[in-house]
VEXMAR-789632 format. One record per residue (C-alpha): residue in three letters; x, y, z. Coordinates in steps of 0.5 Angstrom, whole numbers, plus 500, padded with zeros to 3 digits. Layout:
residues N
ALAXYZ...
END
This chain:
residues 540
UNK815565096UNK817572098UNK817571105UNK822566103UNK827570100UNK826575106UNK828570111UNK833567107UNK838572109UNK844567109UNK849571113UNK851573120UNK848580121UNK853586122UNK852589128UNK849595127UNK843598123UNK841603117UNK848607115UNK845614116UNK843613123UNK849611129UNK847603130UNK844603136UNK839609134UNK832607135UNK829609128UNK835604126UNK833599121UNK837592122UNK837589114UNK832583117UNK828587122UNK821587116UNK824579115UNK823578122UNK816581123UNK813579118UNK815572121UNK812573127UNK805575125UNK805569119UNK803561119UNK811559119UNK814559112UNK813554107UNK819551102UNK819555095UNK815550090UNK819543087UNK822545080UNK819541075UNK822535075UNK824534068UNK829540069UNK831538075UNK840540073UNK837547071UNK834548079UNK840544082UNK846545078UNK852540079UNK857541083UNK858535086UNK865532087UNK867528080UNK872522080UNK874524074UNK876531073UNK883531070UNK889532076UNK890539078UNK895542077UNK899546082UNK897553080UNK894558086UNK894566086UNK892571091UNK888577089UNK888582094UNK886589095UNK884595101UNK878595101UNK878601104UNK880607109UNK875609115UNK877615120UNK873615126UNK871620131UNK871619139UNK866613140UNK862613132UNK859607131UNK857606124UNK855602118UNK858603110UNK859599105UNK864598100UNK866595093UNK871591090UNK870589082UNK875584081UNK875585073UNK875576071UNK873576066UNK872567068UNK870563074UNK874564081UNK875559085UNK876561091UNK879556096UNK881561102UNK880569104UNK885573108UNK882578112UNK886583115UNK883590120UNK887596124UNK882594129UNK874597130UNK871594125UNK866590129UNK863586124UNK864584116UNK859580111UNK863579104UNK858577099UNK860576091UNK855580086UNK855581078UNK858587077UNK852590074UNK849590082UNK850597085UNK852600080UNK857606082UNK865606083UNK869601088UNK870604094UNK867606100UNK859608099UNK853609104UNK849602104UNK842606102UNK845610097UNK845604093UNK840600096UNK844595098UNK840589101UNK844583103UNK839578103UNK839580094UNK846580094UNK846573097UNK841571092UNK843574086UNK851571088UNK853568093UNK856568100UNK864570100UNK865571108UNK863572114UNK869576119UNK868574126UNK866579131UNK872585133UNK877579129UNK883583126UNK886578122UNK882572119UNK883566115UNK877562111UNK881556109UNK876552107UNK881546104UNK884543099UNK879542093UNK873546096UNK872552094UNK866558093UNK865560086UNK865567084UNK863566076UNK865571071UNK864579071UNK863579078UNK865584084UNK865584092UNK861587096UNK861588103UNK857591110UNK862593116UNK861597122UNK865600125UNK866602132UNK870606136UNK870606144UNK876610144UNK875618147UNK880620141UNK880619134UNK883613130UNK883610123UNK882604120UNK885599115UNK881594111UNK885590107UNK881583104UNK885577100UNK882571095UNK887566094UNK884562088UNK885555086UNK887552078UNK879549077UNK883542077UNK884543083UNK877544085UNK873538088UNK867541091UNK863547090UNK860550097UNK853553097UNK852557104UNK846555109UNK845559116UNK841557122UNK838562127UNK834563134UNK831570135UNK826569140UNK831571144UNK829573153UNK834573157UNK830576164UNK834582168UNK841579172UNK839571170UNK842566164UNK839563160UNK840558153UNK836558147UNK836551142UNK833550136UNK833542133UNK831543126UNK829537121UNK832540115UNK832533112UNK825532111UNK826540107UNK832538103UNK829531100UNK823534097UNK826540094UNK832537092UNK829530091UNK834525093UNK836523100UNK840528104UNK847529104UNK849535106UNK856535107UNK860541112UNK866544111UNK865551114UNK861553120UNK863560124UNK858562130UNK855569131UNK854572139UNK855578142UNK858580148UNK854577153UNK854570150UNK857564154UNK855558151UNK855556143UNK854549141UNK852545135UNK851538135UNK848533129UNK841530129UNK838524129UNK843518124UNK849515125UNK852521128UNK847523133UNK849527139UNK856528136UNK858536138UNK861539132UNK863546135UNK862548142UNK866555143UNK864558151UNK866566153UNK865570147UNK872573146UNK873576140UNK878571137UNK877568130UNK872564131UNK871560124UNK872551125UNK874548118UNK872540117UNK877536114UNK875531111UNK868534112UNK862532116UNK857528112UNK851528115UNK848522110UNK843519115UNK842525119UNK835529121UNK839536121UNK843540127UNK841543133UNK844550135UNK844552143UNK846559145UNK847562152UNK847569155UNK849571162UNK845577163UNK848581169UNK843589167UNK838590170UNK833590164UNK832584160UNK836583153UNK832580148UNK835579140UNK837585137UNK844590134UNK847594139UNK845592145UNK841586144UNK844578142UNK844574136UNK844567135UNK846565129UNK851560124UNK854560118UNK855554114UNK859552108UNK857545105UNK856541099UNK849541098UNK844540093UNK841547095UNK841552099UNK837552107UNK835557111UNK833555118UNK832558124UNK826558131UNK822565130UNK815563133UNK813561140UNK818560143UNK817556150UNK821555157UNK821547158UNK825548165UNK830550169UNK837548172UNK842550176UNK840557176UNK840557168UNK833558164UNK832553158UNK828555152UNK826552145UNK821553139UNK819550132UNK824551127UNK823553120UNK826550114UNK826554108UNK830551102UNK830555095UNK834553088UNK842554087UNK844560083UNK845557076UNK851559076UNK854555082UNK858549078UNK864545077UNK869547072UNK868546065UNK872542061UNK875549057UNK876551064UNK879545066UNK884545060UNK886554060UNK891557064UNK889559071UNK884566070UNK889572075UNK885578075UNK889584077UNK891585085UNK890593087UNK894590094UNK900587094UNK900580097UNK905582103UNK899587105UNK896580108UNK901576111UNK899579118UNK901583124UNK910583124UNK913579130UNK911581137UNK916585140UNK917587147UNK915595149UNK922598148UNK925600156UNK925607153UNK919608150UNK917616151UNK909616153UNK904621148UNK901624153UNK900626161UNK900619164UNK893621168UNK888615169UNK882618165UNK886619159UNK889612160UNK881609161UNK879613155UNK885611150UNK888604153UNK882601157UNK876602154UNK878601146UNK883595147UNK882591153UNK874593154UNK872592147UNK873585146UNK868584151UNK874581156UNK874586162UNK867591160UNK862592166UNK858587164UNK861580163UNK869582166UNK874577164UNK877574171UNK873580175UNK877585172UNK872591170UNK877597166UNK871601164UNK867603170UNK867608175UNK872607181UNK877604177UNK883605181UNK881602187UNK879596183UNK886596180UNK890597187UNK885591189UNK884586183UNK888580185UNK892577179UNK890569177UNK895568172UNK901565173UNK905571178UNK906573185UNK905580184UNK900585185UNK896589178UNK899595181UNK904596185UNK904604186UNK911607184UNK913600181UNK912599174UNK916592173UNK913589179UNK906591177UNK903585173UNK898589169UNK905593166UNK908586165UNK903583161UNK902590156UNK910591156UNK912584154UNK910579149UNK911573154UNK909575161UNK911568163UNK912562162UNK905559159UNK903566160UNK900571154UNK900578153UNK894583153UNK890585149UNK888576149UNK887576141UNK892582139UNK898579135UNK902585137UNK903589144UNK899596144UNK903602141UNK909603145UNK908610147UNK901608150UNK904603154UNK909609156UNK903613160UNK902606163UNK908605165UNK909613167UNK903613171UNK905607176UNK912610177UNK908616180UNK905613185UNK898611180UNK895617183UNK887618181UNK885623178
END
């Protein structure tokens, strides 16, 4: 059973590790890495043991759809906060944690969560605790000060949220009626980190929203589950795909002792900048075969799919999970934080309990196409009990006003980036318009750390980070839609990589850079870069 709690992790890990060391540092200690060991050298885990069959509600709480709950009532409030404020120094790498007690004193139901960041917050895990758990003032605090594991936090509350890689705005917007419960007197915990790739220091806003439902609304309560693959090789200069196939069916009917009947509305991909392939599929019953998420290039865009209605997978064996990496270094990547890559899935369903599923054993290559190496493994299923916790609204829910716990934020401090407006002509640069300091300043933390033009996988071939940048530049050849050159020295409004930095429509069916920022980059910033062109685009 303790192994099984071990790997029942239920999250999409932050990229980073123990938050008193940089997250790439080798002694780092990732929240799964003792999970993942322990695994690799036991027999494959075993599900937790049957509950004893005259208690079966007390395993399994109700939350079901009922046909017969009252009709909802319009009632919905946002409960927001800042959950907190980070400076960076030049090139950090850090993890933290954070808390947020929200003082309800009954049951949320929370049918969407807001986020929204500053930028250089690489990744988020957002879970919901008795208020009890961590115990110390909300706000910022190291993760190790308070023996912070997500793996209890999942297990003594429940999975809230998981953020995109590198999103600045998200929204978890799960339906009408379908919601995640957070039970009386309870708190949000989160795990971020935070990456600066810039050569100057920079700050950072965290900023979180739960809108909440009248629990008349409420039509199903979601239990988390998550699927995994970390035997993760892919050789020097080569691309490989990893799949698991995993029977949850066959874990899910012994455990819960009824037929399976997962239902899915939520499911959010987790790879990093090497990924170029993520595909979820439906196993075995009537929808056998059918894609449910297929998301290509990692982009850093919010990258969560909604199902309405949801899926029903009555009938259905389970899911087949499939990654894939092009690896352009000279050494071999493998599963890992920093540098390595992940393959994992969150999902939100009605299920009678919770799963963890994933491939950690002997895997095996079974052939390779077109230049791509294939691999697989024996997925594990572990399936464990809900939280008692996890219900429907009671009747005296039902009949009281809508619970509205105090909002630290106001509502307005969610409602996302203003409208885009195109760099004023006049715009006064912030400083010497050189190359290395555009590099360090625009290039490396807004246009490289999506992953969209780094060294390795350079969206339309464009490197902005490397060495020898000014003659990539004056060479690159564009292939949006315009005849003009990237750089044309000495004129700015000729240069394409001025237009699509300056203007919020570049052209026609055209979108401006950075790809998934809302708004243009700081107009002194775009400044420099114009400066700099009209000098010639000297090097430096």
């Amino acid at each position: 059973m303790r192994r099984a709690l071990l790997a029942f992790a239920l999250l999409l890990a932050a990229c980073g590790g123990d938050d008193e060391a940089p997250a790439t540092s080798d002694d780092a200690a990732p929240p799964l890495a003792d999970a993942a060991a322990s695994d690799a050298a036991a027999p494959p885990i075993a599900d937790a043991a049957v509950p004893d069959a005259a208690s079966p509600d007390a395993a399994f709480p109700d939350a079901t759809p009922d046909a017969s709950r009252p009709p909802p009532r319009p009632d919905r409030a946002l409960i927001a906060s800042e959950i907190g404020r980070f400076a960076l120094r030049p090139f950090e790498e850090t993890q933290l944690c954070a808390a947020w007690t929200l003082h309800n004193e009954a049951p949320l139901y929370v049918q969407r969560v807001r986020l929204a960041n500053d930028g250089a917050l690489h990744h988020s895990n957002w879970f919901v605790v008795p208020e009890a758990e961590y115990a110390g003032p909300d706000g910022l605090f190291r993760c190790s000060s308070r023996d912070f594991d997500e793996v209890r936090a999942a297990m003594r509350g429940t999975v809230l949220f998981a953020q995109s890689t590198q999103a600045a705005y998200e929204e978890q917007d799960l339906g009408e009626g379908v919601v995640v419960k957070i039970p009386p007197r309870h708190k949000v915990v989160v795990q971020v980190h935070l990456l600066n790739l810039a050569g100057s220091a920079r700050e950072t806003r965290l900023r979180l929203g739960l809108e909440a439902v009248h629990p008349t609304a409420v039509r199903t309560v979601v239990t988390p589950f998550r699927m995994t693959y970390q035997p993760i090789d892919v050789p020097p200069r080569s691309e490989a795909r990893v799949t698991s196939e995993c029977d949850m069916a066959a874990s899910y009917e012994r455990m819960a002792r009824r037929p399976f009947d997962l239902k899915l509305y939520w499911l959010l991909p987790h790879y990093h900048s090497l990924g170029n392939h993520f595909r979820v599929e439906v196993v075995g019953g009537p929808r056998d075969g059918e894609v449910l998420l297929d998301v290509g290039e990692f982009d850093g865009e919010a990258s969560g799919k909604a199902f309405r209605p949801a899926v029903d997978l009555t009938g259905a064996r389970g899911l087949r999970l499939t990654c894939g990496y092009r690896n352009p270094r000279d050494e071999r990547v493998e599963w890992g934080y920093g540098d390595g890559e992940m393959c994992d899935l969150l999902g939100f369903a009605d299920s009678a309990v919770l799963m963890d599923a994933g491939v950690y054993l002997n895997p095996r290559v079974v052939g390779t196409q077109e230049g791509i190496t294939y691999a697989t493994g024996p997925c594990t299923v572990v399936t464990l009990p809900k939280n008692a916790a996890q219900t429907m609204p009671t009747p005296d829910e039902d009949a009281a006003p809508l619970n509205v716990p105090p909002s630290p934020l106001e509502p307005g401090e969610l409602a996302g980036p203003p409208p885009c407006a195109d760099t004023p002509p006049d715009a006064v640069a912030d400083a010497s318009p050189a190359l290395g300091l555009l590099r360090r300043d625009m290039f490396l933390p807004s246009c490289s750390f999506n992953a969209c033009h780094g060294p390795e996988t350079p969206a339309a071939g464009l490197d902005l980070a490397s060495a020898g940048l000014r003659e990539r530049l004056l060479a690159h050849r564009p292939t949006g839609r315009t005849d003009l050159p990237l750089v044309a020295p000495g004129d700015p409004e000729g240069s394409w990589l001025y237009r699509k930095v300056s203007r919020c429509v570049p052209a026609d069916g055209e979108s401006h850079m950075p790809l998934n920022n809302p708004t243009l980059l700081d107009p002194a910033l775009v400044a420099r870069l114009r400066d700099w062109i009209a000098a010639g685009s000297p090097d430096d």
